[in-house]
C-alpha positions as CSV (number, residue, x, y, z in Angstrom):
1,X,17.3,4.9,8.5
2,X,18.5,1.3,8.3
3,X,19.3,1.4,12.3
4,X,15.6,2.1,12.8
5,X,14.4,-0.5,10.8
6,X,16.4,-3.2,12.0
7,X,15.8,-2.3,15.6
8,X,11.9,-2.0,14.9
9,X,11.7,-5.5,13.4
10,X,13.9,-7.0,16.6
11,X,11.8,-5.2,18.8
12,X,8.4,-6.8,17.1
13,X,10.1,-9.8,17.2
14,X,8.3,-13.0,19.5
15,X,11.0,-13.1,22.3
16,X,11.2,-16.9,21.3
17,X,12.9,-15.7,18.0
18,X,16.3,-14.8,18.3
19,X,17.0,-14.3,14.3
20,X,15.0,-14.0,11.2
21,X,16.0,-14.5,7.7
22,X,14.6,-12.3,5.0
23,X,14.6,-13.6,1.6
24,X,12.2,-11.2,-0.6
25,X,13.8,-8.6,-2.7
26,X,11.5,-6.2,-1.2
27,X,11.8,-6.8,2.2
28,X,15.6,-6.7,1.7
29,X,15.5,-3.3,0.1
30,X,13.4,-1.8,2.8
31,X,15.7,-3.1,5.2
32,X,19.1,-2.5,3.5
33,X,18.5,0.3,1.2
34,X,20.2,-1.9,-1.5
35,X,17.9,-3.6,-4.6
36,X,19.7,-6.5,-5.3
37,X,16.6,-8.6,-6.8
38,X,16.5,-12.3,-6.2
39,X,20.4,-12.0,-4.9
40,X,21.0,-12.1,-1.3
41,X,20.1,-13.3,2.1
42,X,19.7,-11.2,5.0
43,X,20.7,-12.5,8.7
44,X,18.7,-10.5,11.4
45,X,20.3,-11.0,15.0
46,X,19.6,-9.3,18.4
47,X,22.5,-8.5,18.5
48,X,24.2,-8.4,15.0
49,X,23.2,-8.5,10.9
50,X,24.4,-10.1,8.6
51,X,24.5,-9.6,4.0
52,X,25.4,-12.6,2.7
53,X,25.4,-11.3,-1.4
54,X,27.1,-13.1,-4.2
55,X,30.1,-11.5,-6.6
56,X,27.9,-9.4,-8.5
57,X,26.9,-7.0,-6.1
58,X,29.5,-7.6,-3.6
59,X,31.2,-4.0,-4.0
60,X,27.9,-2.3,-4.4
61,X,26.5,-3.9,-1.1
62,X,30.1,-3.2,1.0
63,X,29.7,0.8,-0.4
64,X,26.2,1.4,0.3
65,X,24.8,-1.0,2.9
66,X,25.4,0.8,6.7
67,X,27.6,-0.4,8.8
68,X,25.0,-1.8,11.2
69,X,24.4,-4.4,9.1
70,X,28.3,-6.8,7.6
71,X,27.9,-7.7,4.5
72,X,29.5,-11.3,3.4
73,X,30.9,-12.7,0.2
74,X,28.3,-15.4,0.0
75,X,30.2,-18.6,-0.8
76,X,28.0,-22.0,0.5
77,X,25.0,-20.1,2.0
78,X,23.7,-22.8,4.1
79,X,27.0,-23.4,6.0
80,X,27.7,-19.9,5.9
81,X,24.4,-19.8,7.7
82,X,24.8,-22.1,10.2
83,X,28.5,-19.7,11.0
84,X,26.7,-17.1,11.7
85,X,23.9,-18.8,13.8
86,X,26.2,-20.3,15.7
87,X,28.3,-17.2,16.9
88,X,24.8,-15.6,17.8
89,X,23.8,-18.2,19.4
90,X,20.8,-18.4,17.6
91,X,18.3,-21.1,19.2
92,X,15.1,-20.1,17.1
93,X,15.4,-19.1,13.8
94,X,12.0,-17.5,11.7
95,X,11.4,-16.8,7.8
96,X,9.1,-15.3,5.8
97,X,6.2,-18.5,5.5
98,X,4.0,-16.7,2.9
99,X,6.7,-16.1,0.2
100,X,9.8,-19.0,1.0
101,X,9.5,-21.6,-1.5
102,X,8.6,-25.1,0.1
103,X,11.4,-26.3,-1.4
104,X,14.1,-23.6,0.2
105,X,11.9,-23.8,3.7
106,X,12.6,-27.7,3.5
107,X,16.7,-27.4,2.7
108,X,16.6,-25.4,6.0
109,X,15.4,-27.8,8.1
110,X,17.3,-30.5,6.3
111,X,20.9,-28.3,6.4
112,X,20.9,-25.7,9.5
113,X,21.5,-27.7,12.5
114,X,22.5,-25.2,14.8
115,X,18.9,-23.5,15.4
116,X,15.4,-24.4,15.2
117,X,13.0,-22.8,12.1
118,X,10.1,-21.6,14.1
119,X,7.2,-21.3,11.5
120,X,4.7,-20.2,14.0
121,X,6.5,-16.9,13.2
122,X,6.1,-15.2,10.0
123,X,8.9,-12.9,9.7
124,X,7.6,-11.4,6.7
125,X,4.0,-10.3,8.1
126,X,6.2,-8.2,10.8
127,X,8.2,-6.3,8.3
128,X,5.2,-6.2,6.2
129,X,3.1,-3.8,9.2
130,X,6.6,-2.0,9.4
131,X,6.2,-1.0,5.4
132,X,2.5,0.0,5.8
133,X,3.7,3.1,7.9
134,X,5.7,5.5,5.0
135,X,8.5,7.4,6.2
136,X,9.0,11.1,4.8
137,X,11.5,10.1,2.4
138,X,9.2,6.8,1.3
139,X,6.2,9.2,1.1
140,X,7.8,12.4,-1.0
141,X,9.5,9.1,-3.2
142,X,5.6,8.1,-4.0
143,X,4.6,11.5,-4.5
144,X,7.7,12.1,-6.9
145,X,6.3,9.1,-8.8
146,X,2.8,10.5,-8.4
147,X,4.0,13.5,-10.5
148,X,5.6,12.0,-12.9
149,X,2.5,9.8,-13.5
150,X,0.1,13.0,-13.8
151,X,2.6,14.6,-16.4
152,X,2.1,11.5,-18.3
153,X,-1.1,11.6,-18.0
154,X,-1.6,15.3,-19.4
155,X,0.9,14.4,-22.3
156,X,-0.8,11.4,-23.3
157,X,-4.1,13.4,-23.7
158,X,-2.8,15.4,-26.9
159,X,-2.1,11.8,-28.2
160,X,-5.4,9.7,-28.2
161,X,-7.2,9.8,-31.3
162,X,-9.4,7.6,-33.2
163,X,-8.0,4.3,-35.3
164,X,-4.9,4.5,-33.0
165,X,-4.0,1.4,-31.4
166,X,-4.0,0.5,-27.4
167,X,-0.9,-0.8,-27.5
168,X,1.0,2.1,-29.3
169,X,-0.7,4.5,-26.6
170,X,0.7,2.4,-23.9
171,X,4.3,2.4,-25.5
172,X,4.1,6.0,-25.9
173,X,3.3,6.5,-22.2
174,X,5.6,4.2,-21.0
175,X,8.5,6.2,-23.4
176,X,7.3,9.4,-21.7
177,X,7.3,8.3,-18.0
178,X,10.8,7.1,-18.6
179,X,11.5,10.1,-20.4
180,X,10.5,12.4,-17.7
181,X,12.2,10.8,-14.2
182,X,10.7,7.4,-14.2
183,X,12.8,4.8,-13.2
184,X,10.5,2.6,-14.6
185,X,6.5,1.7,-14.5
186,X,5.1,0.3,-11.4
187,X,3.7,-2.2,-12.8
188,X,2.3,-3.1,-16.6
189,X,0.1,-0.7,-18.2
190,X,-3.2,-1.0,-18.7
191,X,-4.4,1.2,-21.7
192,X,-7.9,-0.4,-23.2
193,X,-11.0,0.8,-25.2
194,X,-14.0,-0.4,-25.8
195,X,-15.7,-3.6,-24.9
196,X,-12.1,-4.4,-23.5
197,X,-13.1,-1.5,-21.0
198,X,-15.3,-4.4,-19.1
199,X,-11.8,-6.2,-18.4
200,X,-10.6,-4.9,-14.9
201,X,-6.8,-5.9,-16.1
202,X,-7.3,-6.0,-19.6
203,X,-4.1,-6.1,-21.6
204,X,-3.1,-3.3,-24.3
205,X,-3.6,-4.7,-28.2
206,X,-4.3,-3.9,-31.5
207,X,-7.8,-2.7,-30.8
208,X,-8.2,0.4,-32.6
209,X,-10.2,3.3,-30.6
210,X,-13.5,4.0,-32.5
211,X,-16.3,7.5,-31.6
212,X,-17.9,6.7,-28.5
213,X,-15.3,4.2,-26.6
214,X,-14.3,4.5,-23.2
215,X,-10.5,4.4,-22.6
216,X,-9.4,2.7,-19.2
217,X,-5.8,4.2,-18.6
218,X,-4.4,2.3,-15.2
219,X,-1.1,3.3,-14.8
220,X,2.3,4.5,-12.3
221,X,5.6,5.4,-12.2
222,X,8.6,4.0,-10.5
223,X,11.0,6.3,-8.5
224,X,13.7,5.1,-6.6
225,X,12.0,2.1,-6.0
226,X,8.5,3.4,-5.0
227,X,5.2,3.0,-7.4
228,X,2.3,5.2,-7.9
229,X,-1.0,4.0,-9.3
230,X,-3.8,5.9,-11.1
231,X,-6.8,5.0,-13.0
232,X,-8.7,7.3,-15.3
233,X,-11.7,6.2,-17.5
234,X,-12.0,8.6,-20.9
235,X,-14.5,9.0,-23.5
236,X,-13.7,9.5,-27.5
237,X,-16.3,11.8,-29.5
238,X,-18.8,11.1,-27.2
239,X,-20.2,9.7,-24.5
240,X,-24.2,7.7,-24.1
241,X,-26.6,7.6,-21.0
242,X,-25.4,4.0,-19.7
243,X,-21.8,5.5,-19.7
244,X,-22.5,8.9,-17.9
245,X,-24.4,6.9,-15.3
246,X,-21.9,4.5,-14.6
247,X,-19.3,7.3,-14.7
248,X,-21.1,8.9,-11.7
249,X,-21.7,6.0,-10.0
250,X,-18.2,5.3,-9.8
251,X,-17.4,8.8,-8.8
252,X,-19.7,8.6,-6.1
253,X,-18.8,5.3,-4.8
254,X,-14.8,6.7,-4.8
255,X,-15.8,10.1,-2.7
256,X,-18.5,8.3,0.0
257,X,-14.8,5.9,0.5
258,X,-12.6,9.2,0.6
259,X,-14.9,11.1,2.9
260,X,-14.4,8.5,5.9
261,X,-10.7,7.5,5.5
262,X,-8.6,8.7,8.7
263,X,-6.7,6.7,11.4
264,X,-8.8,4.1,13.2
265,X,-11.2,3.1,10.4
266,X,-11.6,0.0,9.3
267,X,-10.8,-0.9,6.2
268,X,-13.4,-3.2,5.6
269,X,-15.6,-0.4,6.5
270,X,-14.3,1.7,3.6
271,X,-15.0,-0.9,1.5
272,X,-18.6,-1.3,2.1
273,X,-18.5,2.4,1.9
274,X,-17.6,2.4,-1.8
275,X,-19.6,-0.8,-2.3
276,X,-22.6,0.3,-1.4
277,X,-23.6,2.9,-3.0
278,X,-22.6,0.5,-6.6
279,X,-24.9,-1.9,-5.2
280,X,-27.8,0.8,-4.5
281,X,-27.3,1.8,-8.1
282,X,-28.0,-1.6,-8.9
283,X,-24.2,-2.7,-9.9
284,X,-23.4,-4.8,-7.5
285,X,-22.7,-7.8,-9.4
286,X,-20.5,-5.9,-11.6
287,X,-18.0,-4.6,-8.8
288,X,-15.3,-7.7,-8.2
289,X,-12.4,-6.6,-6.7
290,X,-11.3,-5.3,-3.5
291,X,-11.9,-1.3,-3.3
292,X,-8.3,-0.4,-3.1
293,X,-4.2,-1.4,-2.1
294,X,-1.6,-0.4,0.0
295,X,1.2,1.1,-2.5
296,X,5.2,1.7,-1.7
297,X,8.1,-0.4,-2.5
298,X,5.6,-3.3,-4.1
299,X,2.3,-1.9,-6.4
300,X,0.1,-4.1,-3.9
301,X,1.2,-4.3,-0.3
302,X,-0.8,-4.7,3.0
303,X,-3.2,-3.7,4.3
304,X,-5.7,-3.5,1.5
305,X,-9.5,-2.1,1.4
306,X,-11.3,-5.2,1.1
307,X,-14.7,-6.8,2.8
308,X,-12.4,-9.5,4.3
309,X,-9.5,-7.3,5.6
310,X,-9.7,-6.0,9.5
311,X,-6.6,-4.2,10.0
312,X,-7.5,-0.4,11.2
313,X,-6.0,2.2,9.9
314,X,-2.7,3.9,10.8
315,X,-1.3,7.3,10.2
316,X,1.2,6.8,7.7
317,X,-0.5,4.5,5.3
318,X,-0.9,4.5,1.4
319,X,-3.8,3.3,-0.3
320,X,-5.4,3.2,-3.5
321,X,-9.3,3.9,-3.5
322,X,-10.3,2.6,-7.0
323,X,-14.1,1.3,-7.4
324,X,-15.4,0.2,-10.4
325,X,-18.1,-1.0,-12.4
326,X,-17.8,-3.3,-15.3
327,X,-20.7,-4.5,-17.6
328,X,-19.2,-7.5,-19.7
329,X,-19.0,-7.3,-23.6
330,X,-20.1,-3.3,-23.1
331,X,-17.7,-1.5,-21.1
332,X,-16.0,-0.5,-17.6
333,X,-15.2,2.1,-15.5
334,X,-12.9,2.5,-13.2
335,X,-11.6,5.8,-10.9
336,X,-8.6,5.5,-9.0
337,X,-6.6,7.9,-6.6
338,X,-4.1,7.4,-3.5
339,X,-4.6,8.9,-0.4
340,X,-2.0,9.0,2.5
341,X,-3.7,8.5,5.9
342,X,-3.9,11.3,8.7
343,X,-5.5,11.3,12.0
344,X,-7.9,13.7,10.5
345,X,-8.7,12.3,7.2
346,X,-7.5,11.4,3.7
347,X,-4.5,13.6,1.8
348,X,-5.2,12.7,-1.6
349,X,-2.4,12.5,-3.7
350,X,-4.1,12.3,-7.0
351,X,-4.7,15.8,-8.4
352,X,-5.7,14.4,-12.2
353,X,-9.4,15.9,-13.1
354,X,-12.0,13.5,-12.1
355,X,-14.7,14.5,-14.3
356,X,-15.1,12.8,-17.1
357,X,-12.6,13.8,-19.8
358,X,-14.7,13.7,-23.5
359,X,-12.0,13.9,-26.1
Protein backbone atom coordinates (compact mmCIF):
# COMPACT_ATOMS: atom_id res chain seq x y z
CA UNK A 1 0.00 0.00 0.00
CA UNK A 2 2.77 2.40 1.13
CA UNK A 3 4.69 1.64 -2.31
CA UNK A 4 1.64 3.03 -4.14
CA UNK A 5 1.38 5.97 -2.33
CA UNK A 6 4.86 7.08 -2.35
CA UNK A 7 5.18 6.37 -5.97
CA UNK A 8 1.75 8.32 -6.72
CA UNK A 9 2.91 11.45 -4.94
CA UNK A 10 6.62 11.35 -6.91
CA UNK A 11 4.82 10.85 -9.96
CA UNK A 12 2.41 14.07 -9.19
CA UNK A 13 5.35 15.70 -8.34
CA UNK A 14 6.52 19.16 -10.62
CA UNK A 15 9.69 17.62 -12.28
CA UNK A 16 11.44 20.77 -10.77
CA UNK A 17 10.95 19.02 -7.28
CA UNK A 18 13.15 16.41 -6.57
CA UNK A 19 11.98 15.82 -2.61
CA UNK A 20 9.16 16.95 -0.49
CA UNK A 21 8.98 17.03 3.16
CA UNK A 22 5.78 16.11 4.96
CA UNK A 23 5.16 17.41 8.27
CA UNK A 24 1.27 16.88 9.13
CA UNK A 25 0.43 13.98 11.25
CA UNK A 26 -2.10 13.07 8.74
CA UNK A 27 -0.32 13.21 5.79
CA UNK A 28 2.37 11.08 7.45
CA UNK A 29 -0.15 8.43 8.47
CA UNK A 30 -1.53 8.07 5.03
CA UNK A 31 1.80 7.80 3.70
CA UNK A 32 3.50 5.56 6.43
CA UNK A 33 0.65 3.71 7.93
CA UNK A 34 2.19 4.80 11.29
CA UNK A 35 0.17 7.66 13.71
CA UNK A 36 2.92 9.13 15.32
CA UNK A 37 1.02 12.69 16.01
CA UNK A 38 3.16 15.80 15.93
CA UNK A 39 6.43 13.34 16.01
CA UNK A 40 8.31 12.87 12.95
CA UNK A 41 9.50 14.15 9.58
CA UNK A 42 9.05 12.44 6.45
CA UNK A 43 11.88 12.74 3.53
CA UNK A 44 10.22 11.98 0.02
CA UNK A 45 13.09 11.28 -2.69
CA UNK A 46 12.82 9.99 -6.31
CA UNK A 47 14.66 7.73 -5.61
CA UNK A 48 14.63 6.95 -1.77
CA UNK A 49 12.47 7.88 1.74
CA UNK A 50 13.38 8.67 4.46
CA UNK A 51 11.57 8.50 8.80
CA UNK A 52 13.30 10.61 10.74
CA UNK A 53 11.24 9.82 14.36
CA UNK A 54 12.45 10.53 17.75
CA UNK A 55 13.04 7.77 20.74
CA UNK A 56 9.56 7.34 21.52
CA UNK A 57 8.40 5.68 18.62
CA UNK A 58 11.57 4.59 17.16
CA UNK A 59 10.90 0.71 17.63
CA UNK A 60 7.25 1.13 16.62
CA UNK A 61 8.25 2.96 13.34
CA UNK A 62 11.40 0.31 12.44
CA UNK A 63 8.49 -2.70 13.10
CA UNK A 64 5.69 -1.34 11.17
CA UNK A 65 6.82 1.23 8.64
CA UNK A 66 7.71 -0.85 5.04
CA UNK A 67 10.81 -1.20 4.03
CA UNK A 68 10.40 1.28 1.05
CA UNK A 69 10.56 3.92 3.24
CA UNK A 70 14.30 3.84 6.26
CA UNK A 71 13.38 5.05 9.18
CA UNK A 72 16.11 7.22 11.25
CA UNK A 73 16.72 7.84 14.88
CA UNK A 74 16.11 11.52 14.64
CA UNK A 75 19.01 13.22 16.48
CA UNK A 76 19.55 17.20 15.01
CA UNK A 77 16.78 17.19 12.35
CA UNK A 78 17.95 20.04 10.38
CA UNK A 79 21.53 18.57 9.82
CA UNK A 80 20.22 15.26 9.56
CA UNK A 81 18.24 16.81 6.79
CA UNK A 82 20.69 18.38 4.93
CA UNK A 83 22.52 14.30 5.07
CA UNK A 84 19.98 13.04 3.44
CA UNK A 85 19.47 15.85 0.78
CA UNK A 86 22.73 15.81 0.00
CA UNK A 87 23.17 11.96 -0.84
CA UNK A 88 19.96 12.46 -3.04
CA UNK A 89 21.15 15.08 -4.55
CA UNK A 90 18.24 17.04 -3.85
CA UNK A 91 18.38 20.57 -5.82
CA UNK A 92 14.65 21.56 -5.03
CA UNK A 93 13.09 20.80 -1.99
CA UNK A 94 8.90 21.40 -1.44
CA UNK A 95 6.64 21.42 1.90
CA UNK A 96 3.42 21.56 2.83
CA UNK A 97 2.81 25.84 2.56
CA UNK A 98 -0.79 25.66 3.94
CA UNK A 99 -0.10 23.90 7.30
CA UNK A 100 4.18 24.61 7.99
CA UNK A 101 4.38 27.08 10.64
CA UNK A 102 6.14 30.40 9.35
CA UNK A 103 8.41 29.95 11.81
CA UNK A 104 9.65 26.13 10.84
CA UNK A 105 9.29 27.22 6.89
CA UNK A 106 11.83 30.15 7.94
CA UNK A 107 14.46 27.73 9.97
CA UNK A 108 14.54 25.90 6.58
CA UNK A 109 15.68 28.36 4.60
CA UNK A 110 17.94 29.78 7.34
CA UNK A 111 19.55 25.99 8.03
CA UNK A 112 19.26 23.55 4.78
CA UNK A 113 21.95 24.73 2.54
CA UNK A 114 22.21 21.93 0.31
CA UNK A 115 18.68 22.44 -1.71
CA UNK A 116 16.41 25.15 -2.50
CA UNK A 117 12.65 25.34 -0.71
CA UNK A 118 10.47 25.78 -3.69
CA UNK A 119 7.19 27.26 -2.31
CA UNK A 120 5.50 27.54 -5.60
CA UNK A 121 4.90 23.78 -4.71
CA UNK A 122 2.53 22.82 -2.21
CA UNK A 123 3.34 19.40 -1.31
CA UNK A 124 0.48 19.07 0.81
CA UNK A 125 -2.32 20.00 -1.80
CA UNK A 126 -0.82 16.88 -3.89
CA UNK A 127 -1.19 14.43 -1.16
CA UNK A 128 -4.31 16.04 -0.31
CA UNK A 129 -6.06 14.97 -4.14
CA UNK A 130 -4.30 11.57 -3.34
CA UNK A 131 -6.58 11.24 0.03
CA UNK A 132 -9.73 12.38 -1.70
CA UNK A 133 -9.76 9.00 -3.72
CA UNK A 134 -10.50 6.12 -0.68
CA UNK A 135 -8.94 2.94 -1.10
CA UNK A 136 -10.99 -0.39 -0.22
CA UNK A 137 -9.45 -0.75 3.01
CA UNK A 138 -9.86 3.36 3.75
CA UNK A 139 -13.52 2.97 2.51
CA UNK A 140 -14.70 -0.42 4.57
CA UNK A 141 -12.45 1.49 7.66
CA UNK A 142 -15.18 4.58 7.25
CA UNK A 143 -17.94 2.25 6.90
CA UNK A 144 -16.79 0.22 10.12
CA UNK A 145 -16.98 3.62 11.82
CA UNK A 146 -20.20 4.37 10.05
CA UNK A 147 -21.62 1.37 11.96
CA UNK A 148 -20.48 1.85 15.00
CA UNK A 149 -21.96 5.46 14.83
CA UNK A 150 -25.58 4.11 13.81
CA UNK A 151 -25.46 1.58 16.87
CA UNK A 152 -24.82 4.58 18.96
CA UNK A 153 -27.21 6.20 17.51
CA UNK A 154 -30.11 3.43 18.18
CA UNK A 155 -28.77 3.04 21.77
CA UNK A 156 -28.85 6.53 22.60
CA UNK A 157 -32.50 6.71 21.57
CA UNK A 158 -33.77 4.52 24.70
CA UNK A 159 -31.79 7.18 26.63
CA UNK A 160 -33.17 10.78 25.86
CA UNK A 161 -35.78 11.85 28.16
CA UNK A 162 -36.99 15.03 29.47
CA UNK A 163 -34.94 17.22 32.45
CA UNK A 164 -31.84 15.15 31.25
CA UNK A 165 -28.88 17.15 30.52
CA UNK A 166 -27.01 17.61 26.96
CA UNK A 167 -23.96 17.02 28.32
CA UNK A 168 -24.70 13.70 30.18
CA UNK A 169 -26.30 12.48 26.74
CA UNK A 170 -23.19 13.27 25.01
CA UNK A 171 -20.95 11.37 27.73
CA UNK A 172 -23.10 8.56 27.46
CA UNK A 173 -22.69 8.38 23.72
CA UNK A 174 -19.29 8.92 23.65
CA UNK A 175 -18.98 5.85 26.54
CA UNK A 176 -20.96 3.74 24.08
CA UNK A 177 -19.00 4.36 20.81
CA UNK A 178 -15.91 3.46 22.73
CA UNK A 179 -17.66 0.78 24.22
CA UNK A 180 -18.68 -0.86 21.01
CA UNK A 181 -15.25 -0.65 18.54
CA UNK A 182 -14.62 3.03 18.61
CA UNK A 183 -11.27 3.98 18.74
CA UNK A 184 -12.34 7.12 19.55
CA UNK A 185 -14.88 10.09 18.27
CA UNK A 186 -14.16 11.79 15.11
CA UNK A 187 -14.38 14.80 16.38
CA UNK A 188 -16.37 16.51 19.55
CA UNK A 189 -19.87 15.83 19.96
CA UNK A 190 -22.45 17.92 19.35
CA UNK A 191 -25.66 16.90 21.43
CA UNK A 192 -28.01 20.26 21.83
CA UNK A 193 -31.80 21.07 22.51
CA UNK A 194 -33.65 23.77 22.19
CA UNK A 195 -32.92 27.26 21.27
CA UNK A 196 -29.17 25.91 21.34
CA UNK A 197 -30.61 23.85 18.24
CA UNK A 198 -30.13 27.39 16.15
CA UNK A 199 -26.15 26.96 16.92
CA UNK A 200 -24.73 24.93 13.88
CA UNK A 201 -21.65 23.75 16.41
CA UNK A 202 -23.27 24.42 19.58
CA UNK A 203 -21.50 22.86 22.50
CA UNK A 204 -23.19 20.15 24.90
CA UNK A 205 -24.16 21.82 28.60
CA UNK A 206 -26.38 21.71 31.32
CA UNK A 207 -29.46 22.59 29.29
CA UNK A 208 -32.07 20.37 30.37
CA UNK A 209 -34.35 18.90 27.47
CA UNK A 210 -37.97 20.30 28.00
CA UNK A 211 -41.63 18.82 25.74
CA UNK A 212 -41.34 20.15 22.40
CA UNK A 213 -37.38 20.66 21.86
CA UNK A 214 -35.50 19.68 18.96
CA UNK A 215 -32.29 17.66 19.77
CA UNK A 216 -29.32 18.23 17.24
CA UNK A 217 -27.18 14.96 17.62
CA UNK A 218 -23.87 15.60 15.24
CA UNK A 219 -21.75 12.91 15.75
CA UNK A 220 -18.84 9.95 14.42
CA UNK A 221 -16.71 7.37 15.29
CA UNK A 222 -13.14 6.76 14.94
CA UNK A 223 -11.74 3.38 13.53
CA UNK A 224 -8.34 2.85 12.80
CA UNK A 225 -7.86 6.27 12.17
CA UNK A 226 -10.81 6.98 9.88
CA UNK A 227 -14.02 9.31 11.01
CA UNK A 228 -17.63 8.99 10.26
CA UNK A 229 -20.02 11.96 10.63
CA UNK A 230 -23.87 12.01 11.07
CA UNK A 231 -26.35 14.47 11.93
CA UNK A 232 -29.81 13.80 13.07
CA UNK A 233 -32.34 16.51 14.27
CA UNK A 234 -35.07 14.83 17.01
CA UNK A 235 -38.19 16.02 18.50
CA UNK A 236 -39.30 15.44 22.49
CA UNK A 237 -43.22 15.04 23.09
CA UNK A 238 -43.88 16.82 20.29
CA UNK A 239 -43.26 18.67 17.42
CA UNK A 240 -45.20 22.44 16.06
CA UNK A 241 -45.83 23.60 12.38
CA UNK A 242 -42.53 25.94 12.10
CA UNK A 243 -40.58 22.68 13.05
CA UNK A 244 -42.23 20.16 10.71
CA UNK A 245 -41.73 22.65 7.86
CA UNK A 246 -38.30 23.27 8.48
CA UNK A 247 -37.80 19.49 9.04
CA UNK A 248 -38.91 18.95 5.41
CA UNK A 249 -37.28 21.57 4.05
CA UNK A 250 -34.09 20.21 5.08
CA UNK A 251 -34.94 16.86 3.97
CA UNK A 252 -35.73 18.06 0.70
CA UNK A 253 -32.78 20.21 0.28
CA UNK A 254 -30.44 16.90 1.36
CA UNK A 255 -32.25 14.44 -1.36
CA UNK A 256 -32.44 17.28 -4.53
CA UNK A 257 -28.12 17.22 -3.45
CA UNK A 258 -28.13 13.26 -3.22
CA UNK A 259 -30.06 12.80 -6.50
CA UNK A 260 -27.22 14.55 -8.68
CA UNK A 261 -24.02 13.35 -6.94
CA UNK A 262 -21.81 10.98 -9.42
CA UNK A 263 -18.34 11.46 -10.93
CA UNK A 264 -17.90 14.64 -12.99
CA UNK A 265 -20.34 16.99 -11.02
CA UNK A 266 -19.34 19.88 -9.71
CA UNK A 267 -19.38 20.38 -6.44
CA UNK A 268 -20.34 23.78 -6.35
CA UNK A 269 -23.23 22.57 -8.33
CA UNK A 270 -24.40 20.26 -5.51
CA UNK A 271 -24.33 22.93 -3.39
CA UNK A 272 -26.66 25.19 -5.09
CA UNK A 273 -28.56 22.12 -5.40
CA UNK A 274 -29.24 21.84 -1.75
CA UNK A 275 -29.28 25.66 -1.43
CA UNK A 276 -31.78 26.26 -3.47
CA UNK A 277 -34.53 24.71 -2.64
CA UNK A 278 -33.79 26.48 1.30
CA UNK A 279 -33.76 29.61 -0.39
CA UNK A 280 -37.18 28.96 -2.42
CA UNK A 281 -38.65 28.07 0.99
CA UNK A 282 -37.65 31.29 1.97
CA UNK A 283 -34.47 30.22 4.40
CA UNK A 284 -31.92 31.38 2.68
CA UNK A 285 -30.50 33.60 5.17
CA UNK A 286 -30.57 30.94 7.61
CA UNK A 287 -28.33 28.38 5.75
CA UNK A 288 -24.40 29.41 6.53
CA UNK A 289 -22.25 26.81 5.95
CA UNK A 290 -20.91 24.94 3.12
CA UNK A 291 -23.41 21.88 2.16
CA UNK A 292 -21.02 19.19 3.02
CA UNK A 293 -17.03 17.78 3.60
CA UNK A 294 -14.77 15.35 2.43
CA UNK A 295 -14.38 12.70 5.41
CA UNK A 296 -11.35 9.98 5.96
CA UNK A 297 -8.30 10.17 7.98
CA UNK A 298 -9.24 14.09 9.03
CA UNK A 299 -13.30 14.90 9.84
CA UNK A 300 -12.92 17.76 7.12
CA UNK A 301 -10.65 17.08 4.21
CA UNK A 302 -10.79 18.33 0.46
CA UNK A 303 -12.78 18.69 -1.64
CA UNK A 304 -15.76 20.08 0.08
CA UNK A 305 -19.48 20.95 -1.36
CA UNK A 306 -19.34 24.54 -1.24
CA UNK A 307 -20.50 27.69 -3.66
CA UNK A 308 -16.68 28.56 -3.87
CA UNK A 309 -15.18 25.08 -4.44
CA UNK A 310 -14.62 23.83 -8.37
CA UNK A 311 -13.07 20.59 -8.09
CA UNK A 312 -15.27 17.86 -10.02
CA UNK A 313 -15.96 14.89 -8.71
CA UNK A 314 -14.04 11.67 -8.65
CA UNK A 315 -14.98 8.03 -8.14
CA UNK A 316 -13.70 7.32 -4.88
CA UNK A 317 -14.62 10.30 -2.91
CA UNK A 318 -16.37 10.78 0.61
CA UNK A 319 -18.56 13.51 1.35
CA UNK A 320 -20.88 14.67 3.79
CA UNK A 321 -24.24 16.21 2.44
CA UNK A 322 -25.60 18.04 5.58
CA UNK A 323 -27.95 21.15 4.83
CA UNK A 324 -29.41 23.04 7.38
CA UNK A 325 -31.66 25.61 8.47
CA UNK A 326 -31.23 27.62 11.64
CA UNK A 327 -33.68 30.28 12.93
CA UNK A 328 -31.69 32.10 15.89
CA UNK A 329 -32.99 32.14 19.56
CA UNK A 330 -35.79 29.34 18.13
CA UNK A 331 -34.17 26.38 16.76
CA UNK A 332 -32.14 24.45 13.93
CA UNK A 333 -32.14 21.67 11.89
CA UNK A 334 -29.76 19.90 10.45
CA UNK A 335 -29.66 16.30 8.31
CA UNK A 336 -26.50 14.79 7.55
CA UNK A 337 -25.35 11.55 5.62
CA UNK A 338 -22.14 10.42 3.70
CA UNK A 339 -22.20 9.22 0.33
CA UNK A 340 -19.20 7.51 -1.50
CA UNK A 341 -18.99 8.66 -5.14
CA UNK A 342 -19.61 6.26 -8.15
CA UNK A 343 -19.65 6.84 -11.83
CA UNK A 344 -23.32 6.31 -11.53
CA UNK A 345 -24.39 8.13 -8.60
CA UNK A 346 -24.25 8.45 -4.78
CA UNK A 347 -23.73 5.10 -2.32
CA UNK A 348 -25.09 6.40 0.73
CA UNK A 349 -23.58 5.19 3.71
CA UNK A 350 -25.96 6.48 6.19
CA UNK A 351 -28.80 4.04 6.80
CA UNK A 352 -30.18 6.01 10.15
CA UNK A 353 -34.17 6.86 9.60
CA UNK A 354 -34.56 10.20 8.14
CA UNK A 355 -37.89 10.99 9.09
CA UNK A 356 -38.37 12.77 11.83
CA UNK A 357 -37.91 10.74 15.01
CA UNK A 358 -40.76 12.18 17.80
CA UNK A 359 -39.77 10.70 21.04
Amino acid sequence: MNNIRLTDLISNLPQKIDSCLIFDNANKRYLTGLNTDDAGTLIIGRNSSFFIIDSRYIEVAKRCISSDIEVVLQQNLFEQINEIFSMQNTRSYCIETQTTSVFLCEKLKKTIKSSSLDLSVDAGEIVSKLRAIKSFDELENIKTAQKITEKAFDYILGKIKEEISEKELALELEFYMRSNGATATAFEIIFIGGKNTSMPHGVPGKYRLKKGDLITIDFGADYNGYKSDMTRTLALGSVNDEQKTVYKTVLAAQNAALEIIKEGVLCSDVDKRARDVIKTAGYGDFFGHALGHSVGLEIHEAPNFSPKCNEILKEGMVLTVEPGIYLPEKFGVRIEDMVYVTKNGAENLTKSDKTLIIL
